[in-house]
Structures are given as structure tokens and as C-alpha cells.
N, C-alpha and C positions, 0 to 999 in steps of 0.2 A: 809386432804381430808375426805370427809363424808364417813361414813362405814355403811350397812344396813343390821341388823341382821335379818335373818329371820327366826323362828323356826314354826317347823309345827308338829303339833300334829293329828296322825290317828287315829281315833273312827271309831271303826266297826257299820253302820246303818244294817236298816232291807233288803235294796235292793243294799248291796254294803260300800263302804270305803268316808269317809268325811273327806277333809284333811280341817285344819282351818290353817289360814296364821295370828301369830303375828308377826305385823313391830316393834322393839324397839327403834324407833324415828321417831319424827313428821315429816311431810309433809315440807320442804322447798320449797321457790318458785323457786328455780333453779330444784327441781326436777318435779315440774309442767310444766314449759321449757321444760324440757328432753324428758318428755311423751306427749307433745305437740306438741315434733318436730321428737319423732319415731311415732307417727300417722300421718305425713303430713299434722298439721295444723297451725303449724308454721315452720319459717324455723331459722337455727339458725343467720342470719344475723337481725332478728325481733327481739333478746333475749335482754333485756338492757343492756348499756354498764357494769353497778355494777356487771353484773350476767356472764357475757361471758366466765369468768374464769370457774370459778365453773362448769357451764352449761358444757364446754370444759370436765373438769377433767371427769366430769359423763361419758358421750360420750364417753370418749377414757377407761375407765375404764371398760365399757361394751363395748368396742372394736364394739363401732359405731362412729369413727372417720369419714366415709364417708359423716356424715351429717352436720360436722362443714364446710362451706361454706368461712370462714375467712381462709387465709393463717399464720396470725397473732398467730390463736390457735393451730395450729396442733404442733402436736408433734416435736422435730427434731431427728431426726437418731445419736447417737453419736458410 
């Protein structure tokens, strides 16, 4: 499973606190699915079949299981 480190660095400005956001890995197109389908502009039954896993692992990782639409993906209870 993909892992996304995020560190953030706070610099005091003149009117307040600036936080910077570095991601330590690139942009996958299953994570473009992901943010495509917590904006309601896709859904996850549009995601291609290669990607559905992955797309899934995301989802349920940030415990947005509610959006995988497949029965196939969901998790199971053991």
C-alpha cells in the first residue's frame, strides 16, 4: 500500500503563521481517482478496472469506505 508522508514546516510571516506542505511522493493516478471521487466528480464505479484495488486501499485507508459503490471492494469484517 502507498504511504504519504507529509511534513510541514511553520515560518512565522509579517501577518501570521505559513505552514508549507511537502508530499515525499509523486502524484499517482489512483490518487487522482481518489480526489476525484471525494469531490463528487467521479464515482468509484467510473475508476478503471487496473486501478479499483488501489483506488479501494486509498478510500478505506482514509476511512472513506462509503464511496466505493462495488461490493467486490469493500472491506470484509473477520
Amino acid at each position: 500500500m502507498t504511504k504519504v508522508i507529509i511534513t510541514a514546516l511553520a515560518t512565522a510571516a509579517a501577518c501570521g503563521i505559513t505552514l508549507y506542505f511537502y508530499i515525499k511522493e509523486e502524484i499517482t493516478m489512483a490518487m487522482v481517482y481518489v480526489s476525484l471521487i471525494i469531490k463528487g466528480r467521479r464515482t468509484f464505479s467510473s475508476v478503471p478496472k487496473l486501478l479499483k484495488k488501489q483506488v479501494a486501499e486509498i478510500l478505506i485507508d482514509l476511512e472513506l469506505e462509503y464511496l466505493i459503490d462495488d461490493p467486490e471492494y469493500l472491506p470484509t469484517e473477520e
